[in-house]
C-alpha positions in Angstrom: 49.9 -62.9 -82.5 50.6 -60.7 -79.3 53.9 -62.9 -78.7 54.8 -62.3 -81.9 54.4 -58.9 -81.6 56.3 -58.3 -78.8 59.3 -60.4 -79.6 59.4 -58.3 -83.0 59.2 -54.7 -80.5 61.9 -56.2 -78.2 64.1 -57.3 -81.0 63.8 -53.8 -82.9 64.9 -52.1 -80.0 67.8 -54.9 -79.7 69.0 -53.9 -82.9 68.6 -50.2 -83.1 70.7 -50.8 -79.4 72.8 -52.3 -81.1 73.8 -50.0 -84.2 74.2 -47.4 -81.4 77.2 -49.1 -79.9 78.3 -49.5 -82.9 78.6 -46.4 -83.7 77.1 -43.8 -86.9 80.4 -45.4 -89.2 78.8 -48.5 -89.4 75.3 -46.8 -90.3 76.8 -44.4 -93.1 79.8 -46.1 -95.0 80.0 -49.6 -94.7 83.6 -51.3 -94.5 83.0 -55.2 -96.1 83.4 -56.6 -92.2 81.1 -54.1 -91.4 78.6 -54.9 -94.1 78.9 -59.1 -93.0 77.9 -58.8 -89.9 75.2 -56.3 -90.1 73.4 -58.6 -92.5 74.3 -61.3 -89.8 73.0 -58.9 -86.9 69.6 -58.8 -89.5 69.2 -62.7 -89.8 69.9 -62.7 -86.0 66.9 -60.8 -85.4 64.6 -62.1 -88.1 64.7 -65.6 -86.7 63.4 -65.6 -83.5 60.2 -63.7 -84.9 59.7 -66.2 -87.9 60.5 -69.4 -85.8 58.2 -68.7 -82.1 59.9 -71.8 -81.0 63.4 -70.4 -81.0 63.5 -68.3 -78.1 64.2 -64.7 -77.8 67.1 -64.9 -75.9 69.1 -66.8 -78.3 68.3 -64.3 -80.8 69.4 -61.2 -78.3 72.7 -62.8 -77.2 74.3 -63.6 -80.5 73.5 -60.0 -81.6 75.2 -58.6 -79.1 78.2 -61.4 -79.7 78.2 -59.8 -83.4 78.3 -55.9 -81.3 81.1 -57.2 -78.9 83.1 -58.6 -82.4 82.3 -55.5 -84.1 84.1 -53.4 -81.6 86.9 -55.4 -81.2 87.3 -56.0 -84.7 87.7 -51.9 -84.7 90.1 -51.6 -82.0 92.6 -54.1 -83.4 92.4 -52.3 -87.2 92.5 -48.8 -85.1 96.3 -50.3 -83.2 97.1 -52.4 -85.9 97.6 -51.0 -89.5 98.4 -53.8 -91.3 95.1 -56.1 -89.8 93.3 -53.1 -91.3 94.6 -53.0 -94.3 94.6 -56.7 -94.8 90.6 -56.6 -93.9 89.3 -53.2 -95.5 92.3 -52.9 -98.2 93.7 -50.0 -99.8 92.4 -47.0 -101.7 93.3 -47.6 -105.5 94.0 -44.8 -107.8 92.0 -45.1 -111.1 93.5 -41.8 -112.0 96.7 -40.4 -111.4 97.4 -36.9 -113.1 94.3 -37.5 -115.5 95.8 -40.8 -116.5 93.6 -44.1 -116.6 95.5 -46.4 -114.5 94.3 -49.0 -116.4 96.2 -52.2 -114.8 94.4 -50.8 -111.7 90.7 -51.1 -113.1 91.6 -54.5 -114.4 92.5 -55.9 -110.8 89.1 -54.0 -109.4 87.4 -55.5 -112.6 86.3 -51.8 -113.1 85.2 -51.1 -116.4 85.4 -47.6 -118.3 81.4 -47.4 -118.6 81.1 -48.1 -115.1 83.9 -45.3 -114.4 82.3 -43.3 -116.3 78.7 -43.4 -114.7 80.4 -42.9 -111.4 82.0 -39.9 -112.0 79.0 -38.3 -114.4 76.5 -38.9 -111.0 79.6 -36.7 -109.3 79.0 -33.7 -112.0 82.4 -34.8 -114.1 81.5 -35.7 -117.9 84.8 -35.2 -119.1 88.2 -37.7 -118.1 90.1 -34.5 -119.0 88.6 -32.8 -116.5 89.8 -35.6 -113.9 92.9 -35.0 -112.4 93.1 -37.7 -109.7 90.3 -40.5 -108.9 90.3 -42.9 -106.3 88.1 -45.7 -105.2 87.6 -45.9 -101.7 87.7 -48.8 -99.6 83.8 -48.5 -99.1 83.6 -48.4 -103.0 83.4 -44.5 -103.3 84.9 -42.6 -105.2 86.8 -39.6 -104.2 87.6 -37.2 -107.2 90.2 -34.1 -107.5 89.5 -31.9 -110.4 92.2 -30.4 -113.1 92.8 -26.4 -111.9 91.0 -25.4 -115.0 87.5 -27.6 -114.1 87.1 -26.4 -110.8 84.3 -24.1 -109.4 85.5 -20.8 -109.5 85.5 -19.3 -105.9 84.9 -15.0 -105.3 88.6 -15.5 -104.0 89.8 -17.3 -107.2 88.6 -14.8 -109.6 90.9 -13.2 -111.5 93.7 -15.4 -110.4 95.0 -18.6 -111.7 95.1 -21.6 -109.7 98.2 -24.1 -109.7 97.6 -27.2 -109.8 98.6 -28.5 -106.7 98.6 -32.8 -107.5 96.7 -35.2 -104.5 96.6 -33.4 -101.3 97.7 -36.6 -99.1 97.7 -38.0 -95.9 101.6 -38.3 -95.0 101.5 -38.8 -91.0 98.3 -40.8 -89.6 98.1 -41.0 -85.9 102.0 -41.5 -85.6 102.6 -43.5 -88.7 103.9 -42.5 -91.7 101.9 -43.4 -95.1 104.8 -44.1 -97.7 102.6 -44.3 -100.7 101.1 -40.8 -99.6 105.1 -39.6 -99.6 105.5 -41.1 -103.2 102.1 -39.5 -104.7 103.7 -35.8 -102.9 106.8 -36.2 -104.3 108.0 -35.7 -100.7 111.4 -37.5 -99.5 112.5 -38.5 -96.2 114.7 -36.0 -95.9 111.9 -33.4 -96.7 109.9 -34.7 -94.1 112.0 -34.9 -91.6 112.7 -31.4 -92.1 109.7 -30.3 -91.8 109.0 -32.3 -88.2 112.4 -30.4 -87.1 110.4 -27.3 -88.5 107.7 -27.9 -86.4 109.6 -29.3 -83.5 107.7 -32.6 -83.3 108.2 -35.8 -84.2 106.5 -38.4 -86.0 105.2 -40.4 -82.9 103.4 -36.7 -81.6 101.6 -36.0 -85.2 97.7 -37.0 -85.3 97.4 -36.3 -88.8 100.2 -34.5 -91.3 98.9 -33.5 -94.6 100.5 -32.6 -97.9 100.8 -31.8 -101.7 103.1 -31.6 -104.5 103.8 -27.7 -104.2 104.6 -27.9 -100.8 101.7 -27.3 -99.1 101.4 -28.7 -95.1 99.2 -29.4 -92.3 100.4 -30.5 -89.3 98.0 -31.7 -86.3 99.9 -32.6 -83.1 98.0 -35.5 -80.9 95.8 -34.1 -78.0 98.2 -34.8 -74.6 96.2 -37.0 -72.4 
């Protein structure tokens, strides 16, 4: 009884250790490697206490194996945009200018209903009201209202509101995000006049943002 006890206390401390290093990403939003090896991390633990001839040890060390491939795992998607996008996958659009992509929702084996339910537990009864939709790669949604069904502001009264499309992501951490480019309407050439604009360059830009009307954000990286 007492052993038992103690292995569970030393093993709940070894796991809440071990979330730490992990960091809150892996607490709040769970990416599917993410998900695998926390539920591996779980069965890690639960052994030991179920099984008192397995020794605790065994039980500590291949959690912290899971920790130390967690990490690295998250610095090789971090340098590496294609390993990431081959393990977490894409953002889909499910609605692009309050059009159901439906060949989109066949490949995710999304059905209308449960579109539908999603976006009404998001305050959105109405497709028309739905400008752009996007399923995360943690299975969220992310949702951009028409002009006409957002919340008025005390700064938008009495003025109408263009709609402005997707606000994108075209520059991440020195990369540029093609698909972001296409979904702006933005060319090459546009871009690159705006870097000149800015005097940067792509390789110096943390994060660029964007929309259809022309609309920017430029972040340079921090100089270390």
């Amino acid at each position: 009884m007492v052993v038992t006890l103690i292995r569970t206390v030393i093993l709940f401390l070894t796991v809440i250790l071990s979330l730490r290093l992990m960091g809150k990403r892996q607490i709040g939003e769970l990416q599917p490697e993410e998900l695998v090896i926390t539920i591996l991390i779980s069965e890690c633990a639960a052994a030991p206490i179920q099984d008192l001839s397995r020794p605790t040890i065994s039980g500590i060390i291949a959690i912290f194996t899971l920790v130390i491939l967690e990490i690295l795992l998250s610095y090789v998607t971090l340098k590496w945009p294609a390993f990431r996008k081959a393990i977490d996958g894409s953002p889909a659009i499910v609605i692009r200018d309050g059009k159901l992509q439906q060949s989109t929702m066949a490949k995710l084996r999304l059905s209308v209903e449960d579109l539908t339910n999603s976006l009404r537990q998001k305050g959105y009864f109405k497709l028309e009201d739905i400008s752009y939709c996007l399923v995360e790669t943690d299975g969220k949604l992310s949702v951009l209202p028409t002009a006409k069904a957002t919340t008025a502001t005390a700064q938008m009264v009495n003025q109408v509101t263009p709609d402005t499309g997707l606000p994108c992501v075209i520059i991440g951490d020195g990369r540029v995000h093609p698909m972001s480019m296409e979904l702006c309407d933005m060319s090459e050439r546009e871009l690159h006049s705006i870097l000149k604009k800015e005097k940067t360059s792509v390789k110096d830009v943390f994060i660029m943002t964007a929309d259809r009307s022309g609309n920017y954000t430029v972040i340079r990286k921090e100089r270390t």
